[in-house]
TORDRENZA-68370 format. One record per residue (C-alpha): residue number from 1; x, y, z; residue in three letters. Coordinates in Angstrom, 2 decimals, always signed. Example, Ala and Ser with C-alpha at 12.3 -4.5 7.8 and 13.67 -1.06 7.14 Angstrom:
<nodes>
+-----+---------+---------+---------+-----+
!   n !       X !       Y !       Z ! res !
+-----+---------+---------+---------+-----+
!   1 !  +12.30 !   -4.50 !   +7.80 ! ALA !
!   2 !  +13.67 !   -1.06 !   +7.14 ! SER !
+-----+---------+---------+---------+-----+
</nodes>
This chain:
<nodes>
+-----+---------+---------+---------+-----+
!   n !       X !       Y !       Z ! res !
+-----+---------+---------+---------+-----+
!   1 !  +39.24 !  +29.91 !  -28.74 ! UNK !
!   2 !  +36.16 !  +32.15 !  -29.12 ! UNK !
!   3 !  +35.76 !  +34.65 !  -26.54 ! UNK !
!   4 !  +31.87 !  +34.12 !  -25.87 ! UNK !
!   5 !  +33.00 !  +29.96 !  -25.16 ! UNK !
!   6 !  +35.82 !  +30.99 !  -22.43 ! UNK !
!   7 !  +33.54 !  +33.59 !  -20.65 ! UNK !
!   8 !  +29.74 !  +32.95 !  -20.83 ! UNK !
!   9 !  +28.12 !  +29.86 !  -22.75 ! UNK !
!  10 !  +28.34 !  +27.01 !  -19.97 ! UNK !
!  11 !  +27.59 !  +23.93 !  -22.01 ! UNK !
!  12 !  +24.92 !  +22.61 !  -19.80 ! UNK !
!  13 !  +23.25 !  +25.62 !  -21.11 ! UNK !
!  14 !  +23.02 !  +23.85 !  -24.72 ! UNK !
!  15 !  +21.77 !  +20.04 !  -23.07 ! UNK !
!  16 !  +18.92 !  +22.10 !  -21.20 ! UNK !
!  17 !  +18.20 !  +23.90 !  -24.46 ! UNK !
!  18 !  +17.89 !  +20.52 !  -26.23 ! UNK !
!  19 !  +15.61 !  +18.67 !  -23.87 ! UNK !
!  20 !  +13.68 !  +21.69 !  -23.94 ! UNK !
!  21 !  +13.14 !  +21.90 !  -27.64 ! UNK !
!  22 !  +12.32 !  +18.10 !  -27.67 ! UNK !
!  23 !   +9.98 !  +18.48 !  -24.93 ! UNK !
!  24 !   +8.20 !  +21.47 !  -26.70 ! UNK !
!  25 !   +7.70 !  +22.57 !  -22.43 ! UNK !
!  26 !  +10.00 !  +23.85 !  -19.85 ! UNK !
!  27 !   +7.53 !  +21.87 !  -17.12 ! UNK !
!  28 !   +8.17 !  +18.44 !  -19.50 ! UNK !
!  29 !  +11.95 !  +19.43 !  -19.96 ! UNK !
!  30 !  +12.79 !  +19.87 !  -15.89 ! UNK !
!  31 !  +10.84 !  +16.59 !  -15.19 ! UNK !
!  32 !  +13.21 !  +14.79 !  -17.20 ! UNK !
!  33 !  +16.36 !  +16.75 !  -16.58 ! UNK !
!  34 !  +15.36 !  +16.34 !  -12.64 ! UNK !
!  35 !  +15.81 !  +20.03 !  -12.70 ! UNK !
!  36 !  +13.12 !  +22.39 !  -11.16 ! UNK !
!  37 !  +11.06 !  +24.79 !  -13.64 ! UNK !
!  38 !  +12.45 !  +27.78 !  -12.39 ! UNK !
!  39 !  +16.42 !  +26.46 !  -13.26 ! UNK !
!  40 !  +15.23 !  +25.38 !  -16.94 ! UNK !
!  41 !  +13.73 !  +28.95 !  -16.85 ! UNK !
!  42 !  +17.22 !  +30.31 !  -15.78 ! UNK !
!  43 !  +19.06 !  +28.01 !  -17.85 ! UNK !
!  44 !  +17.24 !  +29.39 !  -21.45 ! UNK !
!  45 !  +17.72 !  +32.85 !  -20.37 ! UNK !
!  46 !  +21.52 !  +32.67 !  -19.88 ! UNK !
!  47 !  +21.73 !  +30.93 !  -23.31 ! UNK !
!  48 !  +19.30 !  +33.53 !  -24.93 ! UNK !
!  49 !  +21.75 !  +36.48 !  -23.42 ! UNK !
!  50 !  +25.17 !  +34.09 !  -24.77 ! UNK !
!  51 !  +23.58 !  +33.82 !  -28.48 ! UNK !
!  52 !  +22.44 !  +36.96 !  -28.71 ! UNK !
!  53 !  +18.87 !  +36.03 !  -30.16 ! UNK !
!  54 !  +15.56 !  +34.70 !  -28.93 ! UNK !
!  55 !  +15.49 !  +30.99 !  -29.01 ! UNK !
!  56 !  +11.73 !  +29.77 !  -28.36 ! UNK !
!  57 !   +8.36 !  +31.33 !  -28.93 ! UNK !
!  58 !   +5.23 !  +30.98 !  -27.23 ! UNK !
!  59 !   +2.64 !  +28.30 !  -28.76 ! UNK !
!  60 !   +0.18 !  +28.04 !  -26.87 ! UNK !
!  61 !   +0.55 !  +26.30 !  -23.89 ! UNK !
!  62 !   +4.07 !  +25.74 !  -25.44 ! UNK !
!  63 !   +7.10 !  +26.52 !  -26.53 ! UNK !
!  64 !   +8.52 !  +26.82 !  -30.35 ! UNK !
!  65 !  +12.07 !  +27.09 !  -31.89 ! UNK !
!  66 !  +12.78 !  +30.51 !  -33.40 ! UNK !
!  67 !  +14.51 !  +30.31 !  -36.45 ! UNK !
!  68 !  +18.04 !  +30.99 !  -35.01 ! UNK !
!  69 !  +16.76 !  +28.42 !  -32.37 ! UNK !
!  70 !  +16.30 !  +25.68 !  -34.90 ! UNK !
!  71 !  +19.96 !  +25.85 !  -36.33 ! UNK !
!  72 !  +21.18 !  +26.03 !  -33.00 ! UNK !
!  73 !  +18.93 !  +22.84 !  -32.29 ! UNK !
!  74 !  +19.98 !  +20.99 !  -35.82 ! UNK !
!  75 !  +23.89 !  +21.87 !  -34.64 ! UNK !
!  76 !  +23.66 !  +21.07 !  -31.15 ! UNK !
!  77 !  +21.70 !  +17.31 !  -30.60 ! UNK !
!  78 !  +23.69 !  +15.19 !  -32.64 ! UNK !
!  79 !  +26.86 !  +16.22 !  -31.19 ! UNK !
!  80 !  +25.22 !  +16.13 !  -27.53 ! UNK !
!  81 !  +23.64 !  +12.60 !  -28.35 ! UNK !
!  82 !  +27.13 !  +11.63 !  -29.35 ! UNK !
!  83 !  +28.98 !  +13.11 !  -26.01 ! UNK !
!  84 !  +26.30 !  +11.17 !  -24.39 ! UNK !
!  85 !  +26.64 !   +7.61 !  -26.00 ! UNK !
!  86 !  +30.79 !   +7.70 !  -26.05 ! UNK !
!  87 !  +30.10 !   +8.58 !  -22.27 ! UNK !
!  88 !  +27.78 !   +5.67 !  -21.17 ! UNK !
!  89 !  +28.22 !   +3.21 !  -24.12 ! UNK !
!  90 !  +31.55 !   +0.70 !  -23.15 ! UNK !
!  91 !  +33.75 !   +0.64 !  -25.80 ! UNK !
!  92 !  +33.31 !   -2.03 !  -28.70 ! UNK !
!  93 !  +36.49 !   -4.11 !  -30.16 ! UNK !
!  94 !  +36.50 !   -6.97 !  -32.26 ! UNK !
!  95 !  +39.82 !   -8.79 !  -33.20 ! UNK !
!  96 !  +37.76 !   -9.85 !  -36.84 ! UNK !
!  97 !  +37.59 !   -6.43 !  -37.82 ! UNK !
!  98 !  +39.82 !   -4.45 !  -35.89 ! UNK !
!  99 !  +42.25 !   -2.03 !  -37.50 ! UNK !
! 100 !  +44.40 !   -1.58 !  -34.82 ! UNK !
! 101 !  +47.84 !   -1.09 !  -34.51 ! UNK !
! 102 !  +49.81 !   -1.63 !  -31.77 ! UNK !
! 103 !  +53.69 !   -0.70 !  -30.44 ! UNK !
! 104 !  +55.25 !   -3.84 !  -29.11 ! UNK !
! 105 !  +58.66 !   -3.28 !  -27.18 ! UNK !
! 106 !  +60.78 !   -6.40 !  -27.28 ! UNK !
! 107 !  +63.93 !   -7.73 !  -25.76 ! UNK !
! 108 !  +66.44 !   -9.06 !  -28.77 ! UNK !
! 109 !  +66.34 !  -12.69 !  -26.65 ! UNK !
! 110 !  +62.66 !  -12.38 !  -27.72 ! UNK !
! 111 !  +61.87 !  -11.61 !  -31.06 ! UNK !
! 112 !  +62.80 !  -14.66 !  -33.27 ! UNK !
! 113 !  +61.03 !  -16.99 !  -31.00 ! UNK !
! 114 !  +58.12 !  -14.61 !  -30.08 ! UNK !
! 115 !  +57.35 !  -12.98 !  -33.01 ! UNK !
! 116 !  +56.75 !  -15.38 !  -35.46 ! UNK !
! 117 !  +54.28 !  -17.25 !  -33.31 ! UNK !
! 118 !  +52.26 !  -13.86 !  -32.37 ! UNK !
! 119 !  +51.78 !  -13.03 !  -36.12 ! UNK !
! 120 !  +50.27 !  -16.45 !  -36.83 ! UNK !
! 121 !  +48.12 !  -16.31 !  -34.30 ! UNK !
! 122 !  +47.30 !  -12.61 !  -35.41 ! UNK !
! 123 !  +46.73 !  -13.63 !  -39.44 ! UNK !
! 124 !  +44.03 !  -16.25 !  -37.79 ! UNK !
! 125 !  +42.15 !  -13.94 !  -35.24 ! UNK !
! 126 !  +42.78 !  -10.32 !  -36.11 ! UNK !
! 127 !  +43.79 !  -10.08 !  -40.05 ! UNK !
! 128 !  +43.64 !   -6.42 !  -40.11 ! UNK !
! 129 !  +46.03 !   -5.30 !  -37.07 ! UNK !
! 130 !  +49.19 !   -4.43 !  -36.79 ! UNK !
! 131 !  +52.21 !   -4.44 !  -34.47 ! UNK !
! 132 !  +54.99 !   -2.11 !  -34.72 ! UNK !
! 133 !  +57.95 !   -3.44 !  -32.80 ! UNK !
! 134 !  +60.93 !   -1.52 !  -31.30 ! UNK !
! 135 !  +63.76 !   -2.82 !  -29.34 ! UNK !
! 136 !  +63.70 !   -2.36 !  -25.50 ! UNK !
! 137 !  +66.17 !   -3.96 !  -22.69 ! UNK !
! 138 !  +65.79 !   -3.28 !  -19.23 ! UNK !
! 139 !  +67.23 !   +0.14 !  -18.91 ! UNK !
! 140 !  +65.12 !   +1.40 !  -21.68 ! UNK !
! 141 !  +62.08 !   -0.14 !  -20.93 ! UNK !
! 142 !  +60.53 !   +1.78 !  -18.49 ! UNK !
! 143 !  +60.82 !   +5.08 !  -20.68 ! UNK !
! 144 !  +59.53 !   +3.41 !  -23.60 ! UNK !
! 145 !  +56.77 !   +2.59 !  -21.85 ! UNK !
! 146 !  +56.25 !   +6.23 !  -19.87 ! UNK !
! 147 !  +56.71 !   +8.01 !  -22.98 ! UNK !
! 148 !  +54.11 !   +5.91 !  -25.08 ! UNK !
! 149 !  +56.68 !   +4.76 !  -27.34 ! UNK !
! 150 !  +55.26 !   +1.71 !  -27.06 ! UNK !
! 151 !  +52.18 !   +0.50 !  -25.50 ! UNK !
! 152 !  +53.48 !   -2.79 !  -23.75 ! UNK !
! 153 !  +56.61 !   -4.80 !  -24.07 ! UNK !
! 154 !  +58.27 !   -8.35 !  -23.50 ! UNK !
! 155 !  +61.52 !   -8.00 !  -21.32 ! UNK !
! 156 !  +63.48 !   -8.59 !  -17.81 ! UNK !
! 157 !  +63.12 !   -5.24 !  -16.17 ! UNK !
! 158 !  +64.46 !   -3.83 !  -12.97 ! UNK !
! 159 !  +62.66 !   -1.27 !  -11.22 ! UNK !
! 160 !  +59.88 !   +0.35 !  -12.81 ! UNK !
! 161 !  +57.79 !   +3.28 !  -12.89 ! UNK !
! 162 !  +54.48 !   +2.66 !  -10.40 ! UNK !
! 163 !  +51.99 !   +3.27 !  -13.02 ! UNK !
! 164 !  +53.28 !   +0.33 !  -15.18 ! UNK !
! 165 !  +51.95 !   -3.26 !  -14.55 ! UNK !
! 166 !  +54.20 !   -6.31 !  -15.06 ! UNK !
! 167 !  +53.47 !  -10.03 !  -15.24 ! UNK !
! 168 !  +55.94 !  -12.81 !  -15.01 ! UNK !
! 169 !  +55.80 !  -14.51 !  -18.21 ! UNK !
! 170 !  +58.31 !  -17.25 !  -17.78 ! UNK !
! 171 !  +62.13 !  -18.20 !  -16.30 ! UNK !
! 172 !  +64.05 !  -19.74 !  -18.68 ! UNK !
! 173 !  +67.61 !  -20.42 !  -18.02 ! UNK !
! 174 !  +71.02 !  -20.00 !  -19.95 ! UNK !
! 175 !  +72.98 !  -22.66 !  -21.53 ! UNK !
! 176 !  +75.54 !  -22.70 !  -23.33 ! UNK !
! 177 !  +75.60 !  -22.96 !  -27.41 ! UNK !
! 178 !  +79.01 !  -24.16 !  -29.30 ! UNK !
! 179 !  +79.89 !  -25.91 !  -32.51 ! UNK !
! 180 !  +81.46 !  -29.33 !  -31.99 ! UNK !
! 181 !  +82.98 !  -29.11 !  -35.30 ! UNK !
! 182 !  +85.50 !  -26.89 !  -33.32 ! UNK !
! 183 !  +84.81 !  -26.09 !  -29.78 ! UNK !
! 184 !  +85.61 !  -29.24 !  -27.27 ! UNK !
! 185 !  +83.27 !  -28.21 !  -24.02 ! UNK !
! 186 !  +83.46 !  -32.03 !  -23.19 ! UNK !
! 187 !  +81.51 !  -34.36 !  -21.61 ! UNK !
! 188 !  +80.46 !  -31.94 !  -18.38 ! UNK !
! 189 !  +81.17 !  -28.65 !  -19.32 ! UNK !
! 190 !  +83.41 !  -27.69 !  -15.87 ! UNK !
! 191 !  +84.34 !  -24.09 !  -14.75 ! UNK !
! 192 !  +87.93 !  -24.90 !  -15.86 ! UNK !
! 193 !  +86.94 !  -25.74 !  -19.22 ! UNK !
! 194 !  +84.56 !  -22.71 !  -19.61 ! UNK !
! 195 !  +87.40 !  -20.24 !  -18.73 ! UNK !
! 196 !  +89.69 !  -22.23 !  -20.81 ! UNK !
! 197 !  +87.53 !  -21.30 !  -24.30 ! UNK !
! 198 !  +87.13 !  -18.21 !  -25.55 ! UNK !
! 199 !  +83.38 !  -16.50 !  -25.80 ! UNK !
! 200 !  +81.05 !  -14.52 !  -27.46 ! UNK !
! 201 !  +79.24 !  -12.34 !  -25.26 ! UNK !
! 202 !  +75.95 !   -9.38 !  -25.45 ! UNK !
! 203 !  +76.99 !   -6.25 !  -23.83 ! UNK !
! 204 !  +74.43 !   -3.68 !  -23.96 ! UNK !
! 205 !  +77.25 !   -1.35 !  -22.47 ! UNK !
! 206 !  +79.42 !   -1.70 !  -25.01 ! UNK !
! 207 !  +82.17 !   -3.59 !  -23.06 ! UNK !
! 208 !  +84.01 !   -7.03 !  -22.67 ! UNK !
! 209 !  +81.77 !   -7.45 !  -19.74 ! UNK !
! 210 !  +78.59 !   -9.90 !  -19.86 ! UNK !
! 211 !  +76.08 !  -10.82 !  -17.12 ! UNK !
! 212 !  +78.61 !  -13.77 !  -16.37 ! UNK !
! 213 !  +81.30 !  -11.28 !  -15.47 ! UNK !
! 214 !  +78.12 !   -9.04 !  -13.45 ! UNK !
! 215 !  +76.88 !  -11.62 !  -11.56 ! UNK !
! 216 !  +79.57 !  -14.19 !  -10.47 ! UNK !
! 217 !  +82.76 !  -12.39 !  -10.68 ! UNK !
! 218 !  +84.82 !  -13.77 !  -13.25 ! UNK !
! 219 !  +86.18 !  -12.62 !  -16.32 ! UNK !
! 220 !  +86.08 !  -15.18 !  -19.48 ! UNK !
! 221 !  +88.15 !  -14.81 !  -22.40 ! UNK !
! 222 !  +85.94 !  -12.58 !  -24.83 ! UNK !
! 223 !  +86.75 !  -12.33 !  -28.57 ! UNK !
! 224 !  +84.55 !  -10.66 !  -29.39 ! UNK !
! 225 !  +81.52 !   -8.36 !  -27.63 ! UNK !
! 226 !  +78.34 !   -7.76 !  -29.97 ! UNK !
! 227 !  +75.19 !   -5.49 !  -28.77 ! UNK !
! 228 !  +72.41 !   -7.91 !  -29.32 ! UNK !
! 229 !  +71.60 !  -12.19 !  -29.39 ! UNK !
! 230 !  +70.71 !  -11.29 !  -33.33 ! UNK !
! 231 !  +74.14 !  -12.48 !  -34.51 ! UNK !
! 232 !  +74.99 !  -15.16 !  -31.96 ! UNK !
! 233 !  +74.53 !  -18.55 !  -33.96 ! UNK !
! 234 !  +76.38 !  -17.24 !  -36.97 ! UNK !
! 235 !  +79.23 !  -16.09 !  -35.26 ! UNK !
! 236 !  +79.41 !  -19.20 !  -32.82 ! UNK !
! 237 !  +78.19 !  -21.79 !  -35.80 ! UNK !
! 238 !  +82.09 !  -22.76 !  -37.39 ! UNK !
! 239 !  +84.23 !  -21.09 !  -34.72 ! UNK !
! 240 !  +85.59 !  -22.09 !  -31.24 ! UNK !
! 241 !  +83.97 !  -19.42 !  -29.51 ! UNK !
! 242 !  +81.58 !  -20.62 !  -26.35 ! UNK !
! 243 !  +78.61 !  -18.17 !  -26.11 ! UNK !
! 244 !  +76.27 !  -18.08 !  -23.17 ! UNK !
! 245 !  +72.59 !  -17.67 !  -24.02 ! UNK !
! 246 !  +68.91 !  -18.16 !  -22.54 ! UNK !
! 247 !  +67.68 !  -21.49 !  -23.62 ! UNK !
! 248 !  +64.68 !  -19.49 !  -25.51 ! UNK !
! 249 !  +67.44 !  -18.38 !  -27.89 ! UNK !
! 250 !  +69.64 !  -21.38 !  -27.58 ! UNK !
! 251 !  +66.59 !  -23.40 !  -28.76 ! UNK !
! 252 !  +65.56 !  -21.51 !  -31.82 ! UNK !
! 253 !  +69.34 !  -20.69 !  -32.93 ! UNK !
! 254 !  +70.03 !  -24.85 !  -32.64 ! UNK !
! 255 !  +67.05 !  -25.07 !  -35.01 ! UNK !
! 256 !  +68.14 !  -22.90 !  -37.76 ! UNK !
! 257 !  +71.57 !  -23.99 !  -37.62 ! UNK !
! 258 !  +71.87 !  -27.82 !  -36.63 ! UNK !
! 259 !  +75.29 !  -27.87 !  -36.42 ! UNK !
! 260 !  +75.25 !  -26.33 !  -33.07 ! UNK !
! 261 !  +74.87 !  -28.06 !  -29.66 ! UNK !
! 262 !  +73.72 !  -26.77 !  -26.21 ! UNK !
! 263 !  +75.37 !  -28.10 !  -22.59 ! UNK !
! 264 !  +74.94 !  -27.06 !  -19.32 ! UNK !
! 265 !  +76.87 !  -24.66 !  -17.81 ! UNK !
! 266 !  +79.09 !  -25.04 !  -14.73 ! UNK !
! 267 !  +77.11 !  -22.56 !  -12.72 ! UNK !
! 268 !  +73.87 !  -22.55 !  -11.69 ! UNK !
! 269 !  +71.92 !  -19.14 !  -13.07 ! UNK !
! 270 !  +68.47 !  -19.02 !  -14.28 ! UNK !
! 271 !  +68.56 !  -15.51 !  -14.96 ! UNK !
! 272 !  +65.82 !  -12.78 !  -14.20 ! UNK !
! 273 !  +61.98 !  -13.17 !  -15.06 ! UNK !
! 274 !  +61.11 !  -12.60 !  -18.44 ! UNK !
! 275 !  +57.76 !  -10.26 !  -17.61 ! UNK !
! 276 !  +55.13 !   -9.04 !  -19.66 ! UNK !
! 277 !  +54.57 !   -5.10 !  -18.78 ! UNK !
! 278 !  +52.24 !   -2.03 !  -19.94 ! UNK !
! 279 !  +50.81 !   +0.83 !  -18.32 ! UNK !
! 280 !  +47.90 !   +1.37 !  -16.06 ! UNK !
! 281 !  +46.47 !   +4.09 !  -18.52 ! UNK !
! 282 !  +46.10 !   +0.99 !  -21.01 ! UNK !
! 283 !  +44.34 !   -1.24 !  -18.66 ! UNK !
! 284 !  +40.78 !   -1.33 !  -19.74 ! UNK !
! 285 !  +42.25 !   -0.92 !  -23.92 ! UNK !
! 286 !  +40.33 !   -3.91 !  -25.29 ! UNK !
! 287 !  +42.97 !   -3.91 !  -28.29 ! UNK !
! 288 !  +45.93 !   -4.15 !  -25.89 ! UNK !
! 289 !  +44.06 !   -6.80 !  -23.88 ! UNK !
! 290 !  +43.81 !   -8.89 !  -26.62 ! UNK !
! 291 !  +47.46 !   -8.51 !  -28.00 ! UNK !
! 292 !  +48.72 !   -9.44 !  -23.86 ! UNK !
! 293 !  +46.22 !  -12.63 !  -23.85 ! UNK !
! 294 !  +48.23 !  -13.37 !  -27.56 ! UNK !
! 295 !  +51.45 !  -13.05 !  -25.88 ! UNK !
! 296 !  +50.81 !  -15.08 !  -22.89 ! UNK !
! 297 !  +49.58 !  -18.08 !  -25.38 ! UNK !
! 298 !  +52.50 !  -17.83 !  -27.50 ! UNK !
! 299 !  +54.76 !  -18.78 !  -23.96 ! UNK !
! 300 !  +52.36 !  -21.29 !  -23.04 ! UNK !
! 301 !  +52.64 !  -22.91 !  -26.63 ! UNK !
! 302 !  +56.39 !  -22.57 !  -26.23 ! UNK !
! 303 !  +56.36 !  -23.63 !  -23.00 ! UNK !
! 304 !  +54.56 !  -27.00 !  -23.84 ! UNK !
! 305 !  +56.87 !  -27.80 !  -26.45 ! UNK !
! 306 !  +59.69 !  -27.52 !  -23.92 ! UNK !
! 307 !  +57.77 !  -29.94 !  -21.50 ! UNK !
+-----+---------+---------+---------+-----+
</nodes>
């Protein structure tokens, strides 16, 4: 950076010099900087010493640019008149013509129901942004987040970060999704009959260990362990296999592949809140705004369907 900027020229200096030149007066200049004479007097003389050149000239009862003072001048007021109306002006966003793009984190139990939904309603109100989406769970999210890998996410979380803001978005249940072609669950699924069968499970440790096994105890018969809900129905759909999924899921996977049935499960768990979070920095982002009030639609729309 240049040496004269890190020592001597306060910028001040160059919105006194401004006024000044507009004014034509140092006595018209301090009335509307609310400055005395004497300090706009001050204030050209410390810029005059930092440039290295006379500025004004006498005119009168006046005061006239100098050469060197009108290519200061022609430099200097459109980039202060800028400073000044990103400073006081609010920020203007409109969906229509917005350009956006956005980083949405989402939870695999979320993206094939969410996501479709959100881009409709996107292609009607805001044509020209975009969302990038990357996979979070809830020991990833709050990083994701921190870092600014992604400006605000859809997932269960645990504890977070204090500068990130959450909303509960909705509590949806499990159930639990078999083919009847080859899996017998019966009437009333009972405990007996779920330990009997063997599962499909997500691990997101990379284990034979699901949230079953975490929260209540017990250890089903897994055949297999996969790292996300993406390849649930086709590995369930024509097998034996019981897997145990958030009705969200449950209900899109049953509508891709009608062969597949939902029943209750023996146990009562409703799982954690599915929450809507970002970060406080992004609070007042008219962009992000408008992508969470998207979101929270989407459930309600989903929501009302379920009702």
């Amino acid at each position: 950076m240049h040496g004269i900027y890190e020592k001597d020229l306060d910028l001040n200096l160059l919105r006194v010099f401004v006024v000044v030149a507009e004014a034509g007066s140092v006595t018209e200049a301090a009335s509307r900087l609310y400055l005395t004479q004497p300090a706009v007097s001050a204030a050209l003389r410390r810029l005059t010493s930092a440039v290295g050149a006379p500025l004004f000239v006498r005119a009168g009862r006046g005061l006239a640019l100098t050469t060197r003072g009108q290519r200061l001048f022609a430099t200097a007021q459109p980039h202060l008149q800028a400073l000044v109306e990103a400073t006081v002006s609010p920020a203007t966003f409109d969906p229509r013509t917005s350009e956006r793009t956005v980083r949405l984190g989402l939870s695999d139990t979320n993206d094939t129901w969410l996501l479709p939904s959100l881009l409709r309603l996107l292609a009607e109100e805001a044509p020209r942004m975009r969302i990038i989406v990357l996979p979070v769970q809830f020991r990833t999210v709050g990083e994701a987040l921190s870092s600014s890998k992604v400006d605000l996410a859809v997932t269960v979380a645990d504890e977070l970060p204090a500068d990130i803001r959450r909303m509960s978005l909705f509590k949806g249940g499990f159930v639990c999704l078999f083919d009847p072609r080859h899996a017998r669950p019966g009437k009333r699924l009972t405990m007996e009959r779920y330990l009997e069968h063997e599962h499909v499970i997500v691990s997101y440790n990379g284990d034979l260990r699901g949230v079953v096994e975490d929260v209540f105890g017990v250890q089903r018969r897994v055949r297999v362990s996969v790292p996300s809900f993406h390849s649930i129905g086709a590995i369930v759909e024509g097998s034996a296999l019981l897997a145990t999924v958030p009705f969200m899921v449950a209900r899109e996977l049953t509508a891709l592949r009608p062969n597949l049935q939902t029943t209750t499960l023996p146990f009562d768990y409703s799982g954690a809140s599915m929450e809507l979070l970002w970060r406080s920095a992004v609070e007042d982002d008219e962009a992000i705004r408008f992508i969470r009030g998207l979101l929270v639609r989407v459930v309600k729309m989903k929501e009302g369907r379920i009702v």
